[in-house]
DRENMIDO-728439 format. One line per field, with one value per residue (C-alpha): residue number from 1; residue in three letters; x, y, z. Coordinates in steps of 0.02 Angstrom, whole numbers, plus 32768, in hexadecimal, padded with zeros to 4 digits. Example, Ala and Ser with C-alpha at 12.3 -4.5 7.8 and 13.67 -1.06 7.14 Angstrom:
n = c(1; 2) $
res = c(ALA; SER) $
u = c(8267; 82AC) $
v = c(7F1F; 7FCB) $
w = c(8186; 8165) $
# end
This chain:
n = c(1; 2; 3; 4; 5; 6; 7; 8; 9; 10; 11; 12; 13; 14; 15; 16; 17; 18; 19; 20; 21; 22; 23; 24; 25; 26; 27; 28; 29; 30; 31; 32; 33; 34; 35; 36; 37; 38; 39; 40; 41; 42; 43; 44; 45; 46; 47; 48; 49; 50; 51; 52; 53; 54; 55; 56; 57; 58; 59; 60; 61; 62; 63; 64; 65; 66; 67; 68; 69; 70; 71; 72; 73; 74; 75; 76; 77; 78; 79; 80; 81; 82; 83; 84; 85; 86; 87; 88; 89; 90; 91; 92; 93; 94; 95; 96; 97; 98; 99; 100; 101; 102; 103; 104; 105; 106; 107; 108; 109; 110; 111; 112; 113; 114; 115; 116; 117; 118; 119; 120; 121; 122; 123; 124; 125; 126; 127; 128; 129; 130; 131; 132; 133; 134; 135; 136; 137; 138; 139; 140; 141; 142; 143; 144; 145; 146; 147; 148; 149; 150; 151; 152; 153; 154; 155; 156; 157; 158; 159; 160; 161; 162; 163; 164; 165; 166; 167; 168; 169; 170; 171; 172; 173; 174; 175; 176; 177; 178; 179; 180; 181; 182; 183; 184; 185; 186; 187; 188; 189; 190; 191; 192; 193; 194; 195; 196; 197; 198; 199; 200; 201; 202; 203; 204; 205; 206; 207; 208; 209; 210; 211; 212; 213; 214; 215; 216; 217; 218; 219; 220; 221; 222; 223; 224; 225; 226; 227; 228; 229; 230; 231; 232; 233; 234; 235; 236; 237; 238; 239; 240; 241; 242; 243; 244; 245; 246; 247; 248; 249; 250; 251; 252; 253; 254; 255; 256; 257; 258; 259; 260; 261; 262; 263; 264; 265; 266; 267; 268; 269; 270; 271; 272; 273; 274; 275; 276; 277; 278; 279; 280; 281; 282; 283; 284; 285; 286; 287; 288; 289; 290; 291; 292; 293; 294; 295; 296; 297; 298; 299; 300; 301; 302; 303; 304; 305; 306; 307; 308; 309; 310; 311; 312; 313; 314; 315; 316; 317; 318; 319; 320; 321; 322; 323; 324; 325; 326; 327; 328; 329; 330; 331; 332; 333; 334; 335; 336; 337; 338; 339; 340; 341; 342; 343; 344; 345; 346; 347; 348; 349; 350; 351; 352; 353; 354; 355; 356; 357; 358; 359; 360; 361; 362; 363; 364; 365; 366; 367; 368; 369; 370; 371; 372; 373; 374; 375; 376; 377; 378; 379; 380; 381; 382; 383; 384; 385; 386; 387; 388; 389; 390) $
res = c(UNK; UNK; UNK; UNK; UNK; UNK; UNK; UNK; UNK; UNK; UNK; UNK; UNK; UNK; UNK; UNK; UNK; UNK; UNK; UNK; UNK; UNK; UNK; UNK; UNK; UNK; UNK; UNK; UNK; UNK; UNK; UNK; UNK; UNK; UNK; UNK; UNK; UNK; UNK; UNK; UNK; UNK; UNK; UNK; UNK; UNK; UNK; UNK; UNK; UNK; UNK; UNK; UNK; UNK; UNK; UNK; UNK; UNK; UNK; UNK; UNK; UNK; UNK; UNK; UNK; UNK; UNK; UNK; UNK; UNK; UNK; UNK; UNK; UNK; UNK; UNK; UNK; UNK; UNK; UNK; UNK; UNK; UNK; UNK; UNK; UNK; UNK; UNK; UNK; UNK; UNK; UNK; UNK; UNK; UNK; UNK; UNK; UNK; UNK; UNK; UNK; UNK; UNK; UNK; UNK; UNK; UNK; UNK; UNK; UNK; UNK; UNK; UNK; UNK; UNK; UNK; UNK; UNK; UNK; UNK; UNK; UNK; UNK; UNK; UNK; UNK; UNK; UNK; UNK; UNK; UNK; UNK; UNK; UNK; UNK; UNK; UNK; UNK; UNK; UNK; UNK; UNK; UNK; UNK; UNK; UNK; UNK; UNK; UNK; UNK; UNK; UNK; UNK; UNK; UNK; UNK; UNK; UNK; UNK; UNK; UNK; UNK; UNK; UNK; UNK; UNK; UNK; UNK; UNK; UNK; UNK; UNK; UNK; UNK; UNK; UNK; UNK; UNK; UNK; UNK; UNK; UNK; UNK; UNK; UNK; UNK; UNK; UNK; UNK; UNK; UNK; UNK; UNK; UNK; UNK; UNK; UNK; UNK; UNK; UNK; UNK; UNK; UNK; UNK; UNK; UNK; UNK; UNK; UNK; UNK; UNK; UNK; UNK; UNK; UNK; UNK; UNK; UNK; UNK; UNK; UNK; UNK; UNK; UNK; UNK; UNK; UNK; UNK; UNK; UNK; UNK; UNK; UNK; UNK; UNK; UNK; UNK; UNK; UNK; UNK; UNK; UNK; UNK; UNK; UNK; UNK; UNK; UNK; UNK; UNK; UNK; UNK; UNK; UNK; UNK; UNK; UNK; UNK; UNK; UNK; UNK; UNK; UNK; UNK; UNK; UNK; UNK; UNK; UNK; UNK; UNK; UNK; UNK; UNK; UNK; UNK; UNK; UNK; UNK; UNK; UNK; UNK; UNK; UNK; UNK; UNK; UNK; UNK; UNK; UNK; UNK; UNK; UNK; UNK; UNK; UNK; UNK; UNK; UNK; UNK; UNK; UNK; UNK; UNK; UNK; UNK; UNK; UNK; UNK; UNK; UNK; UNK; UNK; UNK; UNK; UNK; UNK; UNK; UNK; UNK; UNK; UNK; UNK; UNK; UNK; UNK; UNK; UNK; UNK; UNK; UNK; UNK; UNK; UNK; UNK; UNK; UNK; UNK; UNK; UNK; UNK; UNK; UNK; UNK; UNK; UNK; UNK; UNK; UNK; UNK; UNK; UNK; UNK; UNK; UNK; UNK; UNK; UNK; UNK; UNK; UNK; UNK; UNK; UNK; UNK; UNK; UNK; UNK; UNK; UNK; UNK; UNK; UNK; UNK; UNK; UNK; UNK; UNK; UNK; UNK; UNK; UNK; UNK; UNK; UNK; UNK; UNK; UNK; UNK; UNK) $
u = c(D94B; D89D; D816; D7A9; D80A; D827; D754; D74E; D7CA; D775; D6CD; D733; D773; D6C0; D683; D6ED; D6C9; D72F; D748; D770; D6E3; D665; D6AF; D635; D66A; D60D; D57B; D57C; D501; D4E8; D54A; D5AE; D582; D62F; D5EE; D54F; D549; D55B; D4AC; D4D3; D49F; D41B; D428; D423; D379; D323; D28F; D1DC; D23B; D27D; D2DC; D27B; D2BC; D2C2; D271; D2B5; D287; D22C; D29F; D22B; D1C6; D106; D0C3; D110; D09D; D01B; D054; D091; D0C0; D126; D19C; D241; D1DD; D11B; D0BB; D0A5; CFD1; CFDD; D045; CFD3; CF38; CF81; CF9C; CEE6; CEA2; CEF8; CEBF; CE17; CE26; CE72; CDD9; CD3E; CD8A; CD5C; CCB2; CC46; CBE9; CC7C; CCD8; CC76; CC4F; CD15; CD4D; CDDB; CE33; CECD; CF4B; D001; D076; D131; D18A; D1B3; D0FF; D08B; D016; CF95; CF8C; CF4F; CE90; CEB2; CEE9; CE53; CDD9; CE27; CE27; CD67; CD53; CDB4; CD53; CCAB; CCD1; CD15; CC96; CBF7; CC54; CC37; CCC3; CCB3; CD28; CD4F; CD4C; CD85; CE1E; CE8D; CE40; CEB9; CE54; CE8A; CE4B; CE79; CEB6; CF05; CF10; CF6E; CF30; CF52; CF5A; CF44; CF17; CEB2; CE7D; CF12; CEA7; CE3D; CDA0; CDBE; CDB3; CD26; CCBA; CCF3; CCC8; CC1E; CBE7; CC13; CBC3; CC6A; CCAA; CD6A; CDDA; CE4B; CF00; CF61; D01A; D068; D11A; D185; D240; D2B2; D34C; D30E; D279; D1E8; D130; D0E7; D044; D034; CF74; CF18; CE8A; CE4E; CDCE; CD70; CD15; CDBB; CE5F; CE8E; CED4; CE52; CEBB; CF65; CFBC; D05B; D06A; D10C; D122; D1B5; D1C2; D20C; D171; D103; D04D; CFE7; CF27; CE93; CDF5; CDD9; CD50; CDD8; CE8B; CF04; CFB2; D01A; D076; CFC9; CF93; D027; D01D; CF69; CF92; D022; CFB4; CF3F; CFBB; D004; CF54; CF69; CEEB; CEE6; CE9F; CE61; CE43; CDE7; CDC4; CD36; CCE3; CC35; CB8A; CAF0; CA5F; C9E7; C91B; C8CC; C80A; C80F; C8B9; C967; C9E5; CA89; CB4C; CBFA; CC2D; CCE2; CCE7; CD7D; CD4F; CDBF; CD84; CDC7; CDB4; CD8C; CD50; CD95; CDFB; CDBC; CCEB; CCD7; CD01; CCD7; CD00; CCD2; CCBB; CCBF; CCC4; CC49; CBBA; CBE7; CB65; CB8B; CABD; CA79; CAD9; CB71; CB6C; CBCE; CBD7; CC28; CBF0; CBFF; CBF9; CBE6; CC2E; CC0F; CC4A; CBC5; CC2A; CCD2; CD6E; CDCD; CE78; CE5C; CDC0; CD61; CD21; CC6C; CC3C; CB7F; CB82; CB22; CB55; CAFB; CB17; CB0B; CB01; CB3B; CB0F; CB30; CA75; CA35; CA5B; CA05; CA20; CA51; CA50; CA46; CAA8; CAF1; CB71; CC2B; CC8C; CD47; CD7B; CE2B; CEAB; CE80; CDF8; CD33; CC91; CBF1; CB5F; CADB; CA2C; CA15; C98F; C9AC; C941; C8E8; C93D; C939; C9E9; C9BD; C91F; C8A4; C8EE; C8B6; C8BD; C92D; C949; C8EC; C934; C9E1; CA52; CB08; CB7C; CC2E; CCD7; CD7B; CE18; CE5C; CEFF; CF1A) $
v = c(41D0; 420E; 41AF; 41CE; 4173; 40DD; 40CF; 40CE; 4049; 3FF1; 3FEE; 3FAB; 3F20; 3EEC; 3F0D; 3E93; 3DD7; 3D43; 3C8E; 3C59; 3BE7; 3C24; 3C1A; 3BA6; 3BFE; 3CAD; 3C60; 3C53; 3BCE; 3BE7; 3B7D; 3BA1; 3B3A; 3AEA; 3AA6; 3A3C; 3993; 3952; 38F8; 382C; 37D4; 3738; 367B; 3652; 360B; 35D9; 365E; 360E; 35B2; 35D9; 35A1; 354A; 3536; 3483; 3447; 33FE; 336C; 3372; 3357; 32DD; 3262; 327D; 323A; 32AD; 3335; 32C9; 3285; 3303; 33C4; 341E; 344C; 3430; 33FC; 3398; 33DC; 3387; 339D; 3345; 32A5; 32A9; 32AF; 3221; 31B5; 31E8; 31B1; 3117; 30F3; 310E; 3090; 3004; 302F; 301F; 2F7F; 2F3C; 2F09; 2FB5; 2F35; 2EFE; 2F9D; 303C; 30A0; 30D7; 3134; 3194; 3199; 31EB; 3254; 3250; 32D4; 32C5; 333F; 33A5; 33AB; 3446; 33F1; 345F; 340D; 3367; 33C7; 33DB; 3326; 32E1; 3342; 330A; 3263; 325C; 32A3; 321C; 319F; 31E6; 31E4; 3144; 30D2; 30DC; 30D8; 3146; 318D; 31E3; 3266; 3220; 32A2; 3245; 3201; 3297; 32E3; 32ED; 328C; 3286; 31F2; 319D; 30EF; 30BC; 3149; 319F; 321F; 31DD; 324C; 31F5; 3242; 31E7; 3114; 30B8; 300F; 2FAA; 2FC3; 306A; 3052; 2FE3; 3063; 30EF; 3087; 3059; 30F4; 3133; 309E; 306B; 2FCF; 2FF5; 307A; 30DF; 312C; 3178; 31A5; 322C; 3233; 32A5; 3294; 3313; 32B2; 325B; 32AD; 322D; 324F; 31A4; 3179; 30ED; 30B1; 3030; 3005; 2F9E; 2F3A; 2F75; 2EEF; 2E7A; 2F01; 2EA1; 2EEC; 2EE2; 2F50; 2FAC; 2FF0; 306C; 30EF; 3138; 31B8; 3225; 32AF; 3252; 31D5; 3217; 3236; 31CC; 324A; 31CD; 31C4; 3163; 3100; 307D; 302E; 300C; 2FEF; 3083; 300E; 2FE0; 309F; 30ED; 3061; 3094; 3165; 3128; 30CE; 3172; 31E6; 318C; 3145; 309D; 302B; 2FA7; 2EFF; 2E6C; 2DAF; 2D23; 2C6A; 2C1E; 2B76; 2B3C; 2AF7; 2B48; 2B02; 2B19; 2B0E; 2A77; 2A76; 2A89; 2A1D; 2A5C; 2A15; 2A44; 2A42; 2A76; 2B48; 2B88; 2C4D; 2CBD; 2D80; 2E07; 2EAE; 2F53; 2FB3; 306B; 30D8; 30EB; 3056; 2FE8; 2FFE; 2FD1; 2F64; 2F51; 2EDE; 2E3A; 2D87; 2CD8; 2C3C; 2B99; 2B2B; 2A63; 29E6; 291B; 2904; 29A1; 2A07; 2A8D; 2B43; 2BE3; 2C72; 2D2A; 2DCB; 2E62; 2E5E; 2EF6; 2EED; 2F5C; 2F5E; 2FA3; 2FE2; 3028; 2FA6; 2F65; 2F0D; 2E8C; 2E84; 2DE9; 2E41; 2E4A; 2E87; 2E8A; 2E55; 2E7A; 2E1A; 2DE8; 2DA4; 2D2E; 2C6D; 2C0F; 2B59; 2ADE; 2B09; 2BA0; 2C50; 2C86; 2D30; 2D19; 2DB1; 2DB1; 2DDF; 2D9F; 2DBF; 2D7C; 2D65; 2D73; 2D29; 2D0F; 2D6E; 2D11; 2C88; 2CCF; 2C84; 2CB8; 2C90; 2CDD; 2CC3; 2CE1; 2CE8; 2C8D; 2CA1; 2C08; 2BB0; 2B07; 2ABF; 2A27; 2A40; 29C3; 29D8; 2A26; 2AD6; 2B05; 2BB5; 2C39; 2C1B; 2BF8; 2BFC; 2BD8; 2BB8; 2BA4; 2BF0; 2C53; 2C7F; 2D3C; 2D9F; 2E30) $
w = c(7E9A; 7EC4; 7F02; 7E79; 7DE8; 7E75; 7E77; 7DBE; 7DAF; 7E38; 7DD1; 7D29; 7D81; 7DCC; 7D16; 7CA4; 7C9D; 7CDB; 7CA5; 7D71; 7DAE; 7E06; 7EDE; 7F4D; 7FD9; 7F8F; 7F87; 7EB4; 7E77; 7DBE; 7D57; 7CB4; 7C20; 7C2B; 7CE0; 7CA6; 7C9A; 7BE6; 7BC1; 7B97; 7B14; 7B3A; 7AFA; 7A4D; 7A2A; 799B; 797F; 79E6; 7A65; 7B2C; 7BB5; 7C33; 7CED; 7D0D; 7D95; 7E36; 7EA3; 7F39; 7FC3; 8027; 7FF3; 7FA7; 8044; 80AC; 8095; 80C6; 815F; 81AD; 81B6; 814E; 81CE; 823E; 82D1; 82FD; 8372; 840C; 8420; 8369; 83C0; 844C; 83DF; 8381; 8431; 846E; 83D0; 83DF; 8490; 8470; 83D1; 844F; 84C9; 8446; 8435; 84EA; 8513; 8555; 85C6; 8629; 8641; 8649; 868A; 869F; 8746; 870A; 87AF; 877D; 8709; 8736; 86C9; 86CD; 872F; 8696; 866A; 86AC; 872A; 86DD; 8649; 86AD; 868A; 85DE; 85D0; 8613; 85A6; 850C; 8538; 8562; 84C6; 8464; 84CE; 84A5; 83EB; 83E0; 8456; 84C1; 8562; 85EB; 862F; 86E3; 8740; 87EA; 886F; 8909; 88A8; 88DE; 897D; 8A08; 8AAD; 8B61; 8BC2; 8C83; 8C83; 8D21; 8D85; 8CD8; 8C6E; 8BC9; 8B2E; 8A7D; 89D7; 895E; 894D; 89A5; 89DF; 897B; 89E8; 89C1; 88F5; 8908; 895E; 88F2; 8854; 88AE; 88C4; 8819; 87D8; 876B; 8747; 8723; 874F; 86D8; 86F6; 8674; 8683; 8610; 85FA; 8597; 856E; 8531; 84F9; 8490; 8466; 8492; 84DD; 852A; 858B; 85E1; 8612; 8685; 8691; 8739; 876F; 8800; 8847; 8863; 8829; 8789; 86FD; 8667; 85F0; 85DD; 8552; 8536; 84AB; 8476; 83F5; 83B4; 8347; 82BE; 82B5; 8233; 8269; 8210; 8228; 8236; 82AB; 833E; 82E8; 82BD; 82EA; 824A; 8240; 8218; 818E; 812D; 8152; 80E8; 8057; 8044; 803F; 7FCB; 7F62; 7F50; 7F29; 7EA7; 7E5F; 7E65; 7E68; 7F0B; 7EC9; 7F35; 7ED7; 7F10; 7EEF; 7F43; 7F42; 7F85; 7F57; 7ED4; 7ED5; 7E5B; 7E51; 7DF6; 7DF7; 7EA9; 7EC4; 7EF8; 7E7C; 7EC9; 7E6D; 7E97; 7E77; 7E57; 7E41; 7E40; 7E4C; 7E3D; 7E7F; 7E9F; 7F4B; 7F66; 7FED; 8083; 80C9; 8053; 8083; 7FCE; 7F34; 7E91; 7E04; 7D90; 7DC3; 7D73; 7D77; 7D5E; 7DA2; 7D85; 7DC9; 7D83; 7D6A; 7D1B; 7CC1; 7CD0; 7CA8; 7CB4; 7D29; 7CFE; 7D27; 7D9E; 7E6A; 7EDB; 7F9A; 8029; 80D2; 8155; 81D9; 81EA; 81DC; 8259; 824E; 82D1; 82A7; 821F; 8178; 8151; 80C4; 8044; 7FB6; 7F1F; 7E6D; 7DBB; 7D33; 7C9D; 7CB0; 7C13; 7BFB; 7B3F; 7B1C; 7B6F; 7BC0; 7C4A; 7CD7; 7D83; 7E12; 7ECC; 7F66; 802F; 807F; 8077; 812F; 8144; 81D8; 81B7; 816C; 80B7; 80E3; 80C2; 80C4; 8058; 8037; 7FA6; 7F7B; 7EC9; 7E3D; 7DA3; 7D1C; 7CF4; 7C4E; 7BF1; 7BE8; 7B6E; 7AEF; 7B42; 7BED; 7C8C; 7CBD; 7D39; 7D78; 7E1F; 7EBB; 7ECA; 7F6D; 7F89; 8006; 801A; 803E; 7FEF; 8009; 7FC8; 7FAD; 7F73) $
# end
């Protein structure tokens, strides 16, 4: 056999078509027909409608998002912003008078703490100081000077106040009347960050304040300012409460005195009112709602009372601290014979948990209860106290 019929059968062979698969290992990437993937058929659905993916839970709860972040761990500046805050909320509490200016004397860090961060420390704290009250608060430079002095024929080495003459001159010349220390600790196992403060005296070394702060990662951060202290528990009803819309109602049934103007005279009688109002803005500044009730006097007359009353809170609220609030309320008064407008304002004082105490100066337009009877009506205080719930 030549080599020329051997090349011709060579080229038939390469020619002619094959039903084998295409080989992966020749690098062969077009598919036969028989290869593809046979399209499938979709849901049987009436013609307009579809298939909607149905949605699933949230994991956490809705307050979650709002309390803290959406992650596996809290940052630990966010803790110790939350403890500062906290602090400072404690301090505004205390009279400015009696303690400040403030020597900060010192800033102890844990071990496994960076003693730089002792600066860092101390400037946030001023800051949450300086937002929260008028206090001065002053950096105390001999506090941690090393000093070499003679006593007895020894050369004694100290570092920082160690005698209470010491403090006393220190505090003298700074021209403070306590002295602050704060302690941070940090532990890893668990994972908790505390500070532990006290505040002394200067004058005589007694302890006018300290607190400890603990707080762990799994505590949720409850973001307010330093302008006021709340409970964490009353905090998260009141986010709660927002998120889901619900109104937060207060009621209140309160007893006293009106008096009302007679040609000159005061004629006085006996008030009941209950009031129902709703609150709004922040913490409660504000509430809202309808009041009624009735004026009984055993000489004159009786009459009665509904309409609308307007409260505002002044300045920021306080847990431990009594409730004062404006108030602004009119209305209809409704006697056997006549109808007559009342309006006017005071203020309403909360000094317990549910006990208040108001008083009002009103205008009543002047009416004639009876036909051929006096007028009564102008000026027209009361007094008296409540008791609310919510």
């Amino acid at each position: 056999m030549t080599v020329l019929p051997l090349f011709a059968l060579t080229l038939l062979a390469q020619a002619a078509p094959t039903d084998r698969p295409p080989d992966p290992a020749r690098g062969t990437t077009k598919a036969t027909p028989a290869s593809q993937p046979m399209p499938q058929a979709g849901p049987d659905l009436p013609d307009g409608s579809e298939l909607k993916p149905r949605q699933r839970p949230e994991p956490f709860a809705s307050t979650d998002r709002y309390l803290a972040p959406d992650a596996s761990t809290v940052d630990a500046n966010d803790v110790l912003d939350e403890m500062l805050d906290q602090l400072a909320a404690d301090v505004s509490k205390l009279q400015p008078s009696r303690i400040g200016p403030i020597l900060l004397e010192r800033i102890r860090l844990s071990d496994n703490l960076n003693p730089n961060f002792a600066p860092v420390l101390e400037a946030r704290l001023a800051a949450s100081v300086a937002r929260a009250a008028d206090i001065a608060l002053v950096r105390c430079a001999e506090c941690w000077t090393t000093r070499g002095r003679l006593e007895d024929g020894a050369w004694v080495v100290s570092r920082g106040v160690n005698r209470k003459e010491e403090l006393e001159t220190v505090a003298r010349k700074y021209s403070a009347r306590t002295v602050l220390t704060v302690a941070l600790t940090l532990v890893d196992n668990p994972s908790t960050l505390a500070m532990d403060v006290e505040l002394v005296r200067a004058d005589d070394s007694s302890i006018a304040f300290a607190e400890q702060y603990r707080m762990n990662p799994e505590t949720a951060l409850l973001y307010r300012g330093v302008d006021r202290t709340q409970s964490r528990l009353n905090r998260l009803k009141e986010l709660q409460d927002r998120i889901d819309q619900r109104p937060r109602f207060s009621q209140e049934a309160s007893f006293g005195v009106m008096f009302l103007s007679n040609f000159g005279n005061l004629s006085w009688g006996a008030l009941a009112r209950y009031t129902l109002t709703e609150q709004f803005g922040e913490n409660g500044a504000g509430e809202v709602g309808l009041e009624g009730g009735g004026y009984i006097s055993t000489t004159t007359f009786s009459a009665g009372l509904i309409g609308g009353v307007l409260r505002l809170r002044p300045t920021a609220g306080q847990l431990l601290a009594p409730d004062f609030r404006f108030v602004l309320h009119a209305g209809s008064l409704i006697t056997a014979g006549a109808t007559s407008f009342y309006g006017g304002g005071g203020f309403r004082w909360k000094p317990a948990v549910r006990v208040t105490v108001f008083a009002l100066f009103d205008y009543v337009a002047p009416f004639q209860p009876r036909t051929n009877g006096p007028r009564y009506g102008e000026f027209a205080p009361q007094l008296g106290a409540g008791f609310t719930w919510q």
